[in-house]
C-alpha positions in Angstrom: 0.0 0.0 0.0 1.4 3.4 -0.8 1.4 6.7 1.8 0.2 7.7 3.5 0.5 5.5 6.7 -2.2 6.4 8.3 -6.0 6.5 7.3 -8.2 9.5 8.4 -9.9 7.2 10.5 -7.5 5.7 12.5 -5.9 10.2 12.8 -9.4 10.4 14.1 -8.6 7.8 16.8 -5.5 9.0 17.5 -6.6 12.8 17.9 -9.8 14.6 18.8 -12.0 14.8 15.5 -12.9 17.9 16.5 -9.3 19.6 16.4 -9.2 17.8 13.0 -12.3 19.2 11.8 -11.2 22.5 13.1 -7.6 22.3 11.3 -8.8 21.2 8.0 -10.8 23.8 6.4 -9.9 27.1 5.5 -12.9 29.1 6.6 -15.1 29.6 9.4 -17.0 26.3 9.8 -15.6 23.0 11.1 -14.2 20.6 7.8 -15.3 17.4 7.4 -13.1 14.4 8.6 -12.8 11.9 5.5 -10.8 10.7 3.2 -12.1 13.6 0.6 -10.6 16.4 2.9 -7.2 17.5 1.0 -6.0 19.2 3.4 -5.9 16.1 6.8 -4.9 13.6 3.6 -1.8 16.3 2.6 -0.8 15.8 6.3 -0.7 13.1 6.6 1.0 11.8 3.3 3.4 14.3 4.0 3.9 12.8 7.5 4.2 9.6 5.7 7.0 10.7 3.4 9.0 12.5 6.0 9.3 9.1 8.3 10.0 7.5 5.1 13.1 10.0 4.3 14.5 9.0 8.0 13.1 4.8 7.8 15.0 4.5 4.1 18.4 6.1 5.1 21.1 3.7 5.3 19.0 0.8 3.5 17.7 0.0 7.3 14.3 -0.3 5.7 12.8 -0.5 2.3 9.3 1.0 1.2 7.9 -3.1 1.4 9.2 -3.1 4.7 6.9 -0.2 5.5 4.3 -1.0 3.5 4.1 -4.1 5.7 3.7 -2.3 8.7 1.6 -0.3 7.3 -1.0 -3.4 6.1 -0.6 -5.4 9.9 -1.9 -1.4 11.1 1.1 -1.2 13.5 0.2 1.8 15.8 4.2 2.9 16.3 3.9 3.7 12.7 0.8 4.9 12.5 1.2 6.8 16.0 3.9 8.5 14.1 2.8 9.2 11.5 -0.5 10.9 13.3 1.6 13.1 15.5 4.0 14.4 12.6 0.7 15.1 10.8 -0.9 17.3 13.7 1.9 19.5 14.5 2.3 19.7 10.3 -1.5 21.0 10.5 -1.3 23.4 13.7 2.3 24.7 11.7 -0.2 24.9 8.9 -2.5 26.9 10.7 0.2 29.2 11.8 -0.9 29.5 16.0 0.9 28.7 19.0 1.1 24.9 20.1 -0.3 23.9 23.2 2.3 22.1 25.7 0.5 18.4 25.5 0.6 18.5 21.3 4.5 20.1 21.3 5.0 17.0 23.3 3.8 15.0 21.1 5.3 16.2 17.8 9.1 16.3 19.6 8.7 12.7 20.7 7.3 12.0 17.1 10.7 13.7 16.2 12.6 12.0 18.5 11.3 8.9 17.4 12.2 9.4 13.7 15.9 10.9 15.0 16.5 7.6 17.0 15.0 5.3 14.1 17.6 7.2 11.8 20.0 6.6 14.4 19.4 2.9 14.8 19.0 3.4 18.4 15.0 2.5 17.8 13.5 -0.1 15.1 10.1 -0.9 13.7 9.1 -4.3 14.1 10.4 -6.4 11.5 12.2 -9.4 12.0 15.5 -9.3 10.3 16.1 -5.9 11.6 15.3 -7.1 15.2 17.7 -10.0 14.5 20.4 -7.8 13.2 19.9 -5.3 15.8 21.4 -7.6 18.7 25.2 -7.9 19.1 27.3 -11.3 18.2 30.6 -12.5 19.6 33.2 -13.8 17.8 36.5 -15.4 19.2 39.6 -16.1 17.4 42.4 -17.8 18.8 45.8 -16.2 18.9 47.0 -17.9 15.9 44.3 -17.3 13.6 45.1 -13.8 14.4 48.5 -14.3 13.6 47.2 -15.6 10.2 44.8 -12.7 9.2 47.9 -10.4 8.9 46.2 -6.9 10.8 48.6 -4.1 11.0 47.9 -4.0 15.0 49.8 -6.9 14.8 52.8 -5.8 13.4 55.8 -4.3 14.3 55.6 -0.3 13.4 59.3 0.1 13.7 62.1 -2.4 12.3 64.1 -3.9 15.4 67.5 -1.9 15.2 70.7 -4.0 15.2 72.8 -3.4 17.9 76.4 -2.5 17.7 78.2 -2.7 19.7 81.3 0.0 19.7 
């Protein structure tokens, strides 16, 4: 499924219609909350495509990969991707944010930061699986064999004379 990853459903379960239907009209009267309002769908597609700028880098995650998520309706990605939408719709709007929706949009950002970062991962099995740390022991002379510069001497050993 393409972006965005979210439905305008499930950014009405995740914030009050109401705000919505407030933040996505241009005039005096409340919007309507659907799919056929341009303004909530811009949102949230361009929520989608900013958590797709930060998910891609580094090869970490493909579109597929996403696009899984996105069809087993994982609510980290679609929590996201509501949150980035809201404060791209009170930005939008142009007013101050109030302190419980600033809070959500920086740890929408902080999310996407530490996903970039690797320090967070959506769930998806070979990522999990790559995420945790192996151990590998060599003996001392399979070192020897591998030929590392550590290894060697930096300076020749100087003949001594003797005079």
């Amino acid at each position: 499924m393409p972006v965005p990853y979210a439905t305008v459903n499930q950014f009405k379960e995740a914030v009050d219609e109401r705000l919505l239907a407030e933040l996505g009209i241009d005039a005096e009267a409340d919007g309507v909350v659907d799919g056929s309002n341009t303004i909530i769908v811009a949102a949230l597609t361009r929520a989608s495509h900013e958590i797709q700028s930060f998910a891609l880098r580094g090869g970490v995650y493909t579109e597929p990969d996403l696009d899984l998520l996105q069809s087993q309706t994982n609510w980290v990605l679609i929590g996201v991707t509501c949150d980035l939408a809201l404060g791209i719709l009170m930005a939008r709007r142009g007013g101050p944010f109030g302190e419980a929706i600033r809070d959500r949009i920086d740890k929408a950002n902080g999310m996407l930061s530490d996903l970039r970062d690797g320090m967070r991962l959506f769930p998806i099995g070979d990522n999990i699986a790559a995420s945790k740390p192996a151990l590998s022991i060599i003996t001392q002379v399979q070192r020897g064999n591998l030929g590392m510069v550590a290894d060697s001497e930096f300076f020749p050993r100087r003949k001594y004379t003797a005079s």
